[in-house]
DRENDO-1510 file (C-alpha; in Angstrom, 1 decimal, always signed):
<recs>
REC; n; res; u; v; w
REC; 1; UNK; -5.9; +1.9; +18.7 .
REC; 2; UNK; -6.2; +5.8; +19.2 .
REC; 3; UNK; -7.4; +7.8; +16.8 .
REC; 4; UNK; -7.1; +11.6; +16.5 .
REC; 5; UNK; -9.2; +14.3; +15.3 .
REC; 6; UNK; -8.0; +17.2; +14.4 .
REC; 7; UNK; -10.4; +20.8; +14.4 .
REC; 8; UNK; -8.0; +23.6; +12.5 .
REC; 9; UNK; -9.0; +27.0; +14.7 .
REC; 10; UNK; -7.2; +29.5; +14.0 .
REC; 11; UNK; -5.4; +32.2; +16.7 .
REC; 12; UNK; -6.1; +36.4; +15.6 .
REC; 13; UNK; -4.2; +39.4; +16.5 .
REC; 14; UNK; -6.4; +42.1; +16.3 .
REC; 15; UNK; -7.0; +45.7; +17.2 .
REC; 16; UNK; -10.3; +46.8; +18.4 .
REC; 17; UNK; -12.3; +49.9; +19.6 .
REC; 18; UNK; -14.2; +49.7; +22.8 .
REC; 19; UNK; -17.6; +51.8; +23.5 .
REC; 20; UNK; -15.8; +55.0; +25.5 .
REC; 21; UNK; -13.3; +54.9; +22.4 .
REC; 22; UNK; -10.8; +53.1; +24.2 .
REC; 23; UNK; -8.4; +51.3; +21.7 .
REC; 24; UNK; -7.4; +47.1; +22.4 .
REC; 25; UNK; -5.1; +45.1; +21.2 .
REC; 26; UNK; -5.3; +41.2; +22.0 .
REC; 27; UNK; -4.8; +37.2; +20.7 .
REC; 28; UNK; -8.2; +35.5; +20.0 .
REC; 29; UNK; -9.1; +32.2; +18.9 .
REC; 30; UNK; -11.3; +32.0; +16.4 .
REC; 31; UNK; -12.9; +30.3; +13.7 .
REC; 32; UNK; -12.6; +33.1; +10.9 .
REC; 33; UNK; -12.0; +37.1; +10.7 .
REC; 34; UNK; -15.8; +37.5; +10.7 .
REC; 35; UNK; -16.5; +35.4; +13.9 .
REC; 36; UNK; -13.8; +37.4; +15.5 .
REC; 37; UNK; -15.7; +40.8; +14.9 .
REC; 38; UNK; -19.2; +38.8; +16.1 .
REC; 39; UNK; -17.2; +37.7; +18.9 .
REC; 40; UNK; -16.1; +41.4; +19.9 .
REC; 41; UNK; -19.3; +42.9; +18.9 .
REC; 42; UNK; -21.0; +40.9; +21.9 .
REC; 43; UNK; -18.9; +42.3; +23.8 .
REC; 44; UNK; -19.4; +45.8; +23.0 .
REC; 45; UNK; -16.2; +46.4; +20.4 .
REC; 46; UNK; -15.8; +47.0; +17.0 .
REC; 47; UNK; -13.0; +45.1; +15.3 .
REC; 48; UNK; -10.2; +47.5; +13.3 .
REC; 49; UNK; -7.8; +45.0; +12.1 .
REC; 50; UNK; -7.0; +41.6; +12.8 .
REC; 51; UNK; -4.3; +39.3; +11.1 .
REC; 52; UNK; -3.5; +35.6; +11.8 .
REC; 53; UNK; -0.3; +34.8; +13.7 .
REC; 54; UNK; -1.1; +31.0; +14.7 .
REC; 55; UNK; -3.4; +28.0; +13.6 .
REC; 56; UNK; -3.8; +25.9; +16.9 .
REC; 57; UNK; -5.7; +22.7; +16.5 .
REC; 58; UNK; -8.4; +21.3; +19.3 .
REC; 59; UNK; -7.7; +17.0; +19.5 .
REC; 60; UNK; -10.0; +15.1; +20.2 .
REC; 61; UNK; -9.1; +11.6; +21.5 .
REC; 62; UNK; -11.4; +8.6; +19.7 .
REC; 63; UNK; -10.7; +5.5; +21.4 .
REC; 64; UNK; -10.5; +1.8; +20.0 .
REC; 65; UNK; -11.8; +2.2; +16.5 .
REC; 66; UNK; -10.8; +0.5; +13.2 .
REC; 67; UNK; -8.7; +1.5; +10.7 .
REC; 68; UNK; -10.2; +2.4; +7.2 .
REC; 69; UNK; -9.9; -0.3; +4.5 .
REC; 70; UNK; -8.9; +1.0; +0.1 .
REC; 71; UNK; -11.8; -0.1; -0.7 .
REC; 72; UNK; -13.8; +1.9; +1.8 .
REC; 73; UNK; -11.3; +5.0; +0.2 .
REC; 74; UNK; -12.3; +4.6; -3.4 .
REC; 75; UNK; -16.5; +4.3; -2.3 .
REC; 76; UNK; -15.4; +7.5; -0.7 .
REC; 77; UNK; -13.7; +9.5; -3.0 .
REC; 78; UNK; -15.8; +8.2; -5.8 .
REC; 79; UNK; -19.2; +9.0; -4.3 .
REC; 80; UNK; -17.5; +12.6; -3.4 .
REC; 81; UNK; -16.6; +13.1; -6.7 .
REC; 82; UNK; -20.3; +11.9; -8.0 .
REC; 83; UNK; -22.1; +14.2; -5.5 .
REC; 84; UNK; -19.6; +17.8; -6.5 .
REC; 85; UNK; -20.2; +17.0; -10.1 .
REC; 86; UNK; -24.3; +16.8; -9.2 .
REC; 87; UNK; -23.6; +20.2; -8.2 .
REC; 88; UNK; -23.6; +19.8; -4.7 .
REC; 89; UNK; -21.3; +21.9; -2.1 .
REC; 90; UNK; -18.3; +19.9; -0.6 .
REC; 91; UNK; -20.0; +20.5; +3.1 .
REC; 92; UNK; -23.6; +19.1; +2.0 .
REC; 93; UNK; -21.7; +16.5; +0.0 .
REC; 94; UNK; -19.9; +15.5; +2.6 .
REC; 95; UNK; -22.8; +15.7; +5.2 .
REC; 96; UNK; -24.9; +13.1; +2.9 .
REC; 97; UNK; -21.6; +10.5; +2.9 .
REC; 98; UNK; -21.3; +10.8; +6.6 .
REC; 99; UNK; -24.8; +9.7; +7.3 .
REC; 100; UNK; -24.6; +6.6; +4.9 .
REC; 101; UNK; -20.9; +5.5; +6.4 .
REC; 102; UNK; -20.6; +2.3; +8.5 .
REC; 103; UNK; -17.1; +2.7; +9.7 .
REC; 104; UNK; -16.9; +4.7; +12.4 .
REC; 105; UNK; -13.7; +5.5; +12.1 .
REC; 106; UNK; -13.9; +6.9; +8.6 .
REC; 107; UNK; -17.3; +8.7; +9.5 .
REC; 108; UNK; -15.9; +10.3; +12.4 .
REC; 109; UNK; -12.6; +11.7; +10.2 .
REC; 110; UNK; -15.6; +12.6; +7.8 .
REC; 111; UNK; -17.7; +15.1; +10.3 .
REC; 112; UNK; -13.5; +16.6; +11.3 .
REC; 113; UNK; -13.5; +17.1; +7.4 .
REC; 114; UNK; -16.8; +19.1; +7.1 .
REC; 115; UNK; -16.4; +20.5; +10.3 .
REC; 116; UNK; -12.9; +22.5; +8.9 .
REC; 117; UNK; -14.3; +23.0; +5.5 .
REC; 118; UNK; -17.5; +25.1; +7.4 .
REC; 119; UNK; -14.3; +27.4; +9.4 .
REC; 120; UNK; -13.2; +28.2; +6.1 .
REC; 121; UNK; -10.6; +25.7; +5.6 .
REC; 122; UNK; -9.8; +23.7; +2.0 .
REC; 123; UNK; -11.0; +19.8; +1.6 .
REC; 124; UNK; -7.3; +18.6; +0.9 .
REC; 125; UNK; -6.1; +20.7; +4.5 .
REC; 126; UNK; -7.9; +18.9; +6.0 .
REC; 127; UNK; -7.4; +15.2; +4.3 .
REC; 128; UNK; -3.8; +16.3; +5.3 .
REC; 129; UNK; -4.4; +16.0; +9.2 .
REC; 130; UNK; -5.4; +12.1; +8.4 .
REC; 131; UNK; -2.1; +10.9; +6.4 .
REC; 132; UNK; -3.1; +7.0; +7.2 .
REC; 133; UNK; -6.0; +7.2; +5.6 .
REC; 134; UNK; -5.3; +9.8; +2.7 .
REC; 135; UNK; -1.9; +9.7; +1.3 .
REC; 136; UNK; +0.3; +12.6; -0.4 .
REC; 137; UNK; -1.4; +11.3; -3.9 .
REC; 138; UNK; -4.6; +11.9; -2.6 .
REC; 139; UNK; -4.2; +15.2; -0.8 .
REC; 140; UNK; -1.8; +16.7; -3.4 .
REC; 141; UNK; -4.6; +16.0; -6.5 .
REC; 142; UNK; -7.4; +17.2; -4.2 .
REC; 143; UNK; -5.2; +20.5; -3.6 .
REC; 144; UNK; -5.0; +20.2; -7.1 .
REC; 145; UNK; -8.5; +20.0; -8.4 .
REC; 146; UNK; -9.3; +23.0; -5.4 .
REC; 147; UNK; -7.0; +25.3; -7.4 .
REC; 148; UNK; -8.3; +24.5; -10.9 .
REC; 149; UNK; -12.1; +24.4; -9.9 .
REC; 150; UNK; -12.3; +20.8; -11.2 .
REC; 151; UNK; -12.4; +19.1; -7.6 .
REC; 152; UNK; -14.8; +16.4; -9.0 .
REC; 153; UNK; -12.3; +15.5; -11.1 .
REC; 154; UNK; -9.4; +14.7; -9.2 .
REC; 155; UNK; -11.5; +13.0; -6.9 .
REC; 156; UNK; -13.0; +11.1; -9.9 .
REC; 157; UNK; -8.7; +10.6; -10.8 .
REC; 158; UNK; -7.7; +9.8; -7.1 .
REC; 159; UNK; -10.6; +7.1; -6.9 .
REC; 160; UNK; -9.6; +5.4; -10.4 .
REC; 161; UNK; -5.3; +5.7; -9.2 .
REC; 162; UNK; -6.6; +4.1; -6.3 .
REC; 163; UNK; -8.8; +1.1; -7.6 .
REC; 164; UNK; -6.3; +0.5; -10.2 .
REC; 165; UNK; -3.5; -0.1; -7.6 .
REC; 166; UNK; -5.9; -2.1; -5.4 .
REC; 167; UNK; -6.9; -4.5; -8.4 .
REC; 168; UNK; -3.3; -4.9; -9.7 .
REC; 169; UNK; -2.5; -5.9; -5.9 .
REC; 170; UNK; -5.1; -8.1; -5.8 .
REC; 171; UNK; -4.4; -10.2; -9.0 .
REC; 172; UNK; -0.6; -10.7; -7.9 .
REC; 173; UNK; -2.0; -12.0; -4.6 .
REC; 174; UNK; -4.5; -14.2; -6.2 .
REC; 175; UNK; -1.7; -15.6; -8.7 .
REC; 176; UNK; +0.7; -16.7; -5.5 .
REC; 177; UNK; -2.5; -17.6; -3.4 .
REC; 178; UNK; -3.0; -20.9; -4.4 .
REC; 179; UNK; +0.6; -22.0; -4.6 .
REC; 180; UNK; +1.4; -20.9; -1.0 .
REC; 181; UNK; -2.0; -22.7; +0.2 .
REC; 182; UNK; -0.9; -26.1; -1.4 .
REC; 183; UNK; +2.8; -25.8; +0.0 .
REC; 184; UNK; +1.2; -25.6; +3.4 .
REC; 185; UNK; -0.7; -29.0; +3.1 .
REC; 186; UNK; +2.0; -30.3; +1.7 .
REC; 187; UNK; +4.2; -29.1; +5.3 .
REC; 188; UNK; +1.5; -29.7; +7.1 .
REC; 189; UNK; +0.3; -33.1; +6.1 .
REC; 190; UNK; +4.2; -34.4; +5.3 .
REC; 191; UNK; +4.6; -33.4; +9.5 .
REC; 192; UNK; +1.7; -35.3; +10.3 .
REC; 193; UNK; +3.1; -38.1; +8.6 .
REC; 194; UNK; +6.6; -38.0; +10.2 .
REC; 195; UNK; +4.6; -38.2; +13.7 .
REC; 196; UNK; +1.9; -40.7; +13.4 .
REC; 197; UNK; +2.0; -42.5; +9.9 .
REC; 198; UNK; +6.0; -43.5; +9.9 .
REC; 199; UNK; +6.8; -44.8; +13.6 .
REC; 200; UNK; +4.1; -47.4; +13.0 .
REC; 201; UNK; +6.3; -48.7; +10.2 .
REC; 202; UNK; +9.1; -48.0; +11.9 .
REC; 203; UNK; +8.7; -50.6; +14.5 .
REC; 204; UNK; +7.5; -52.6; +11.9 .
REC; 205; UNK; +11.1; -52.5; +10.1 .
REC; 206; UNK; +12.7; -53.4; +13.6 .
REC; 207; UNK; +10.5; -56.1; +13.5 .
REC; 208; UNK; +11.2; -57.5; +10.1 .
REC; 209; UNK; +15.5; -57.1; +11.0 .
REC; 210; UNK; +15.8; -56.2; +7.8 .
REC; 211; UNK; +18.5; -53.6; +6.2 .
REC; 212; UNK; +17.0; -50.1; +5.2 .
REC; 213; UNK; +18.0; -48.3; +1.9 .
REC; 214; UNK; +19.5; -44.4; +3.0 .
REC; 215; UNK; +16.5; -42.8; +1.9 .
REC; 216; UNK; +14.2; -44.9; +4.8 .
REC; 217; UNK; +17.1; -44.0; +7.1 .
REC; 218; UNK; +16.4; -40.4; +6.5 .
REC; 219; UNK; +12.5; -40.3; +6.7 .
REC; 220; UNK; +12.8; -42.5; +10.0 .
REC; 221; UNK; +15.8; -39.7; +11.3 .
REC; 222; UNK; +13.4; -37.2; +10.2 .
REC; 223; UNK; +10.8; -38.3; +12.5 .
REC; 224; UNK; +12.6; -39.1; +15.2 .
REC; 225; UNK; +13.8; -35.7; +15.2 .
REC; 226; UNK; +10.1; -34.2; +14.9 .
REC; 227; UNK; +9.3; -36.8; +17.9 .
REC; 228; UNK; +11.6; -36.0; +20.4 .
REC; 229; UNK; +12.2; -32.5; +19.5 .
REC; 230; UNK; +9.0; -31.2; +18.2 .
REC; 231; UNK; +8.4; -28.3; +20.7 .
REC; 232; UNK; +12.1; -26.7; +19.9 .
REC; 233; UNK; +11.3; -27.6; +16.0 .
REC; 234; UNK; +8.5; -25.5; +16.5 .
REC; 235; UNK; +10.0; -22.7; +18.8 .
REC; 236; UNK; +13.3; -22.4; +16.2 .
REC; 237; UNK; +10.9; -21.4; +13.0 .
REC; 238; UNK; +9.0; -19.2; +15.5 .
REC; 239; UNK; +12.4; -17.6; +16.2 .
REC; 240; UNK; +13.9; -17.3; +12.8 .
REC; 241; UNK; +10.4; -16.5; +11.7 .
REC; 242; UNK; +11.1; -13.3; +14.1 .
REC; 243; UNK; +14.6; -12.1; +13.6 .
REC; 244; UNK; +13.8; -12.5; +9.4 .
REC; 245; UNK; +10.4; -10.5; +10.4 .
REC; 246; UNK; +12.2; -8.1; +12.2 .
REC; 247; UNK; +15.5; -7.7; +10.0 .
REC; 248; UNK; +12.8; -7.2; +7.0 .
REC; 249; UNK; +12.2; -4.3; +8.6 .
REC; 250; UNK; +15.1; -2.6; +9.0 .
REC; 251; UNK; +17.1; -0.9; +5.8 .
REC; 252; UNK; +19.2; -2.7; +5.7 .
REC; 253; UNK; +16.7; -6.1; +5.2 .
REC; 254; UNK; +14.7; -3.9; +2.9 .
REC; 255; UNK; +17.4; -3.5; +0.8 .
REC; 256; UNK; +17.9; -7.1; +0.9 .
REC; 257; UNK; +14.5; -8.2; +0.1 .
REC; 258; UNK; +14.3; -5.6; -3.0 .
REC; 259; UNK; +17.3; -6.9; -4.2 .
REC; 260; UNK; +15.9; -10.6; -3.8 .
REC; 261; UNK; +12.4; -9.8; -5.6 .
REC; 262; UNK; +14.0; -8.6; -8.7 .
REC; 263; UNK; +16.4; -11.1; -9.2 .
REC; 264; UNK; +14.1; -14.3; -8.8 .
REC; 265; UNK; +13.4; -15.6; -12.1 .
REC; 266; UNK; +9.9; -16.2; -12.2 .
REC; 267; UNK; +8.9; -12.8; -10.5 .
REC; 268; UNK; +11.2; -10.4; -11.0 .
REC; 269; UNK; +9.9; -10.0; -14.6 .
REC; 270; UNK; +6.4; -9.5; -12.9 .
REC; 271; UNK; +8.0; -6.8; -10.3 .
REC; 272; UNK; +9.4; -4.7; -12.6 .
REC; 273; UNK; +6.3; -4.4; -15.0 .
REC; 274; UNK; +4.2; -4.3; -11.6 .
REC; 275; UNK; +6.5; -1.2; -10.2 .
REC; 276; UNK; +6.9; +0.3; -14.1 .
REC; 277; UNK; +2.8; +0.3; -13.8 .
REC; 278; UNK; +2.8; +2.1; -10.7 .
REC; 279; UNK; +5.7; +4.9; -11.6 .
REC; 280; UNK; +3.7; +5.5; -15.1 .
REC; 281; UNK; +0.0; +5.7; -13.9 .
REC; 282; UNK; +0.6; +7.7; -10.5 .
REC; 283; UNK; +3.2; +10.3; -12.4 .
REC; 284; UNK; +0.5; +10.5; -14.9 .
REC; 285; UNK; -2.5; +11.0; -12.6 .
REC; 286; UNK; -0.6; +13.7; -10.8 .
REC; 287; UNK; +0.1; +15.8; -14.3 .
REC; 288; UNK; -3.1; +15.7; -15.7 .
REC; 289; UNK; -4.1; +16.9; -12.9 .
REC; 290; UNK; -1.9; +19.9; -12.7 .
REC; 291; UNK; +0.7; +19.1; -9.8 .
REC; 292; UNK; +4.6; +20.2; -11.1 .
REC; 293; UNK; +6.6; +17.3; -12.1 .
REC; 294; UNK; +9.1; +17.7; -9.4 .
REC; 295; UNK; +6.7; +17.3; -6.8 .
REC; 296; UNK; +4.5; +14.4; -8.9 .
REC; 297; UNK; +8.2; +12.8; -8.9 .
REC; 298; UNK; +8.4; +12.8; -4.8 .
REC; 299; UNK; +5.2; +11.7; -4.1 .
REC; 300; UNK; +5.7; +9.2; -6.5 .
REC; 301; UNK; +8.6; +7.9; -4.9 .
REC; 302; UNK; +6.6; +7.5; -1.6 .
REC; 303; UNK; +4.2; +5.2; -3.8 .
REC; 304; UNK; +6.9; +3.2; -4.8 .
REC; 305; UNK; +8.1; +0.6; -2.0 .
REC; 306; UNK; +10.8; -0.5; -3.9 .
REC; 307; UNK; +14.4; +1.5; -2.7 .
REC; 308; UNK; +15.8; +0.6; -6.4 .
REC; 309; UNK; +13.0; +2.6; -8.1 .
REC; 310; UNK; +13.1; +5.5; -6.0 .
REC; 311; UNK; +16.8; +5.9; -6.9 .
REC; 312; UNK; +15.8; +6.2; -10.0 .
REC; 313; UNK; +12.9; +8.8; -9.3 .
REC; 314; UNK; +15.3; +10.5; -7.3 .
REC; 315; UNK; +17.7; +11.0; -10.2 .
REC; 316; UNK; +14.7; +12.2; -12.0 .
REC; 317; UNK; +14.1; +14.8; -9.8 .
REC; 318; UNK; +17.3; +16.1; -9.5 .
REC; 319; UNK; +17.4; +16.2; -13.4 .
REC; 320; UNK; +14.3; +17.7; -13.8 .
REC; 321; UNK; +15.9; +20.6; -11.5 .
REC; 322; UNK; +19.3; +21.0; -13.2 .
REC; 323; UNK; +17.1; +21.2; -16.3 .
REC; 324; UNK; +17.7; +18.0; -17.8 .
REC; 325; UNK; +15.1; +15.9; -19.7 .
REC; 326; UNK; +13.9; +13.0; -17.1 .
REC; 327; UNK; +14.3; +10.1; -20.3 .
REC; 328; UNK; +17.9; +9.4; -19.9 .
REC; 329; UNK; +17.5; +8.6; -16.8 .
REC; 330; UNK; +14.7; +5.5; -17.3 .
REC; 331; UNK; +16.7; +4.6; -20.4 .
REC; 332; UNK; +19.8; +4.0; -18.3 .
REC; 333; UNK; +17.7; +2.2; -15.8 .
REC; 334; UNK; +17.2; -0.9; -17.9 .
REC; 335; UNK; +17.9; -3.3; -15.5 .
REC; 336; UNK; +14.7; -1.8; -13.7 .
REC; 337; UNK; +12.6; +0.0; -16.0 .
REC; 338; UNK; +11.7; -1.6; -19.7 .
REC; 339; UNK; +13.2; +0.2; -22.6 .
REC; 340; UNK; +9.9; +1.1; -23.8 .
REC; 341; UNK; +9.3; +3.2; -20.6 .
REC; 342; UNK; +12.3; +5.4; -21.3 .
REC; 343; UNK; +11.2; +5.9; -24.9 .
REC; 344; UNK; +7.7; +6.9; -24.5 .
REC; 345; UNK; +9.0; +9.1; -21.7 .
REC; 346; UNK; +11.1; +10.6; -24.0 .
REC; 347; UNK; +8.2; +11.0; -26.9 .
REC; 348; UNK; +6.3; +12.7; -24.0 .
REC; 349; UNK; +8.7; +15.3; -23.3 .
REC; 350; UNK; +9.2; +15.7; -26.9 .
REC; 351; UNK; +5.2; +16.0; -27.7 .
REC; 352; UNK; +4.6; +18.2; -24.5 .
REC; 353; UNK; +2.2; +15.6; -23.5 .
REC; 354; UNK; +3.9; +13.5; -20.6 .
REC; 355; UNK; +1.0; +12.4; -18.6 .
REC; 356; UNK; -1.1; +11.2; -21.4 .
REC; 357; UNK; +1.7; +9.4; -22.4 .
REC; 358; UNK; +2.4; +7.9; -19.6 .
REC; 359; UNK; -1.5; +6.9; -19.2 .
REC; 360; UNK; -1.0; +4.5; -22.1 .
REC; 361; UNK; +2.1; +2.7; -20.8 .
REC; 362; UNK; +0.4; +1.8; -17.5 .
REC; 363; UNK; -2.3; +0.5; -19.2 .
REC; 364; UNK; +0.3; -1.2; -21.3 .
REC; 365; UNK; +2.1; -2.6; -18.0 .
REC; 366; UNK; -1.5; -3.3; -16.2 .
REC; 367; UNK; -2.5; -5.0; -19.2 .
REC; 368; UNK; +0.7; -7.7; -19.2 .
REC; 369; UNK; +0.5; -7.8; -15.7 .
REC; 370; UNK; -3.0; -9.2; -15.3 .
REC; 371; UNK; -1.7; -11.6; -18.0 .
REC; 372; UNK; +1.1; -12.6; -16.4 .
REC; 373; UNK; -0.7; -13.4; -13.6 .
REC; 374; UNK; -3.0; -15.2; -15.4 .
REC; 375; UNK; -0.3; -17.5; -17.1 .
REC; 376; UNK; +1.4; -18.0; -13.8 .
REC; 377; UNK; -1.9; -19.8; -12.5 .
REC; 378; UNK; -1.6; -21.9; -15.1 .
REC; 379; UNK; +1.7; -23.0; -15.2 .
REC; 380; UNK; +1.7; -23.3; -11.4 .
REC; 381; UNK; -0.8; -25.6; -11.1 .
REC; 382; UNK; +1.0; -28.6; -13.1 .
REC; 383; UNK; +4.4; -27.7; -11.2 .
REC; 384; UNK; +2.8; -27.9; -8.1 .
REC; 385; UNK; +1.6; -31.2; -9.1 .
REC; 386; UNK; +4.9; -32.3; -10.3 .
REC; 387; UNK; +5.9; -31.3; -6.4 .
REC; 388; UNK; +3.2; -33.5; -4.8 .
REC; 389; UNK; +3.7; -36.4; -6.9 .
REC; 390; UNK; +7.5; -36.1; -6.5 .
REC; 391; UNK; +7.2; -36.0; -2.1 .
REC; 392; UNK; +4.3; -38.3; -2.7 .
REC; 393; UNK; +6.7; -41.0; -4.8 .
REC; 394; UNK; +9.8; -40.8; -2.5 .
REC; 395; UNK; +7.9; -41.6; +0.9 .
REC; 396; UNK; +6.1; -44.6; -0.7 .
REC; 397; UNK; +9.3; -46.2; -2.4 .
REC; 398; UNK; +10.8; -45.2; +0.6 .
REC; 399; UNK; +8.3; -46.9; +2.7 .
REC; 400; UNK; +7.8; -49.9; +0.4 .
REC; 401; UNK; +10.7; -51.3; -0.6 .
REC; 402; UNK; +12.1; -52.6; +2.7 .
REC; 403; UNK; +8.9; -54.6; +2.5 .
REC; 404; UNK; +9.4; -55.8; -1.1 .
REC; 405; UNK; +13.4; -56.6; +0.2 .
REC; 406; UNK; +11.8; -58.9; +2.8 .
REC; 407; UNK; +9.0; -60.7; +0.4 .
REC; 408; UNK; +12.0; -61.2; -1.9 .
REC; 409; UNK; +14.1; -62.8; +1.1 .
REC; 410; UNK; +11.3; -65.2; +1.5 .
</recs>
């Protein structure tokens, strides 16, 4: 992995006076309008006028470092925000978090960040040069909070958006966790089964001459086929494992899979609160903190991974610009968006306070998500038992009762 970092310098055209009065023109890198006149000073010139025609960059090339985990983000942005609103100056502030950073890669883009803010560069210019690490939310609130002198907090905003979306992603994972671990074992250990457990009885079964009810037949075909044809088993899933992986990828696949997730029964109720959460609470942090709707509305959409919703937001946008209000559009999204996100839209257009309103339905959304969650552990854990006992009951009537038909014959 490769890791760039970026130094904004920026390129003068200047005029200049020489000792013996002689009058210059040239192109100058420099950091700022006043290094250029130290610059020309040195060299025996006095600087007339100078305007900037070109910001170049200087690269420089950080090899084989890590990438920079969300929770290392919201420590950052959070301890940022603590330091500004202590009073301290974004360079110093920064200077303090690069000393206590562990990840190098993050303290390196740290001393590029400090290093443009002392050319004379903005914080959120140069969170822009690192797109991986700081998305349009966070660059676009920063640039936000530079303009209204309340940079502590939009950081303080960014950092709460942020850990918000990382716990809400967290608590969906946990909730499908323990199912997928338990289907697993149960692949796993029915496999080693089919291996070892049933040719033993098999050749018992031969033995015995006996007839075999279908369900016997099938385990004993089933592990005849893992037997002889294991390796190419094994090589097929790889393969379809692949082209799926790979097709997922495309825009077609993505399409495919959005579609999918929202019309499963047991989670599509839980995607479209999950995605109504994330639309409410990210268009809301980027109002309050001062960012026009039309672009809160694109970087919102850049957020949302789901192409259905950012239909939607796109339709938004484009009423928003024709001067229409951005309600009817959520309330004729029903399918995606609950009715009462369409409503309180519309209350907050009405009231003139959009973002607090939409503040309150992502807690709303959060709030029956993390229950959701919640009930889906629950009611998992019984169906999942239902599962075992059912795979558990079939192979041991299936493996039984040719030896019951046998003691009967007898």
């Amino acid at each position: 992995m490769m890791i760039v970092v970026q130094l904004l310098v920026m390129k003068f055209s200047y005029q200049s006076i020489a000792q013996d009065s002689e009058h210059k023109k040239g192109l100058r890198d420099a950091d700022d309008k006043f290094a250029l006149a130290r610059m020309l000073k040195a060299e025996g010139e006095m600087l007339i006028m100078a305007e900037e025609v070109k910001s170049s960059s200087i690269s420089l090339k950080i090899p084989f470092l890590t990438g920079v985990k969300i929770h290392e983000k919201i420590i950052f942005t959070r301890n940022l925000a603590s330091m500004l609103e202590a009073g301290l100056p974004v360079s110093r502030a920064l200077s303090v978090i690069e000393r206590q950073l562990k990840n190098k890669t993050l303290k390196d883009i740290v001393i590029a960040l400090n290093e443009n803010i002392r050319i004379g560069k903005t914080l959120s210019e140069g969170m822009k040069l690192y797109p991986d690490v700081f998305p349009p939310l966070c660059v676009s609130m920063v640039a936000s909070g530079e303009e209204t002198g309340q940079l502590s907090e939009a950081l303080s905003t960014v950092s709460s958006q942020m850990e918000k979306t990382y716990l809400l992603k967290k608590k969906i994972q946990g909730a499908l966790l323990y199912p997928c671990i338990i289907l697993i074992a149960m692949l796993c250990i029915g496999i080693f089964m089919l291996v070892y457990i049933v040719p033993t009885l098999t050749n018992t079964f031969k033995s015995l001459g006996t007839d075999l009810p279908a369900s016997t037949q099938f385990i004993i075909s089933a592990s005849d086929l893992f037997q002889t044809h294991m390796v190419l088993i094994f090589l097929s899933f790889l393969i379809i494992g692949f082209l799926v992986f790979i097709f997922s990828k495309t825009s077609s696949g993505k399409r495919f899979v959005d579609f999918v997730l929202l019309h499963i029964p047991v989670i599509s109720p839980l995607v479209k609160e999950t995605n109504s959460a994330r639309t409410t609470r990210t268009l809301s942090s980027l109002l309050s903190a001062g960012v026009s709707v039309v672009e809160a509305i694109n970087i919102t959409k850049d957020v949302i991974q789901n192409s259905y919703y950012k239909e939607v937001l796109e339709q938004a946008k484009h009423n928003i610009e024709t001067g229409s209000p951005i309600a009817e559009v959520f309330a004729q999204a029903e399918h995606l968006y609950p009715v009462f996100v369409g409503e309180m839209i519309a209350v907050g257009e009405e009231t003139g306070d959009l973002g607090s309103t939409l503040l309150k339905v992502a807690i709303f959304y959060e709030t029956e998500v993390e229950q959701k969650t919640k009930d889906m552990s629950t009611i998992v854990e019984p169906v999942l038992m239902l599962i075992v006992g059912v795979a558990v009951g079939f192979f041991a009537i299936s493996m039984i009762s040719p030896i019951y038909s046998v003691v009967d014959k007898i």
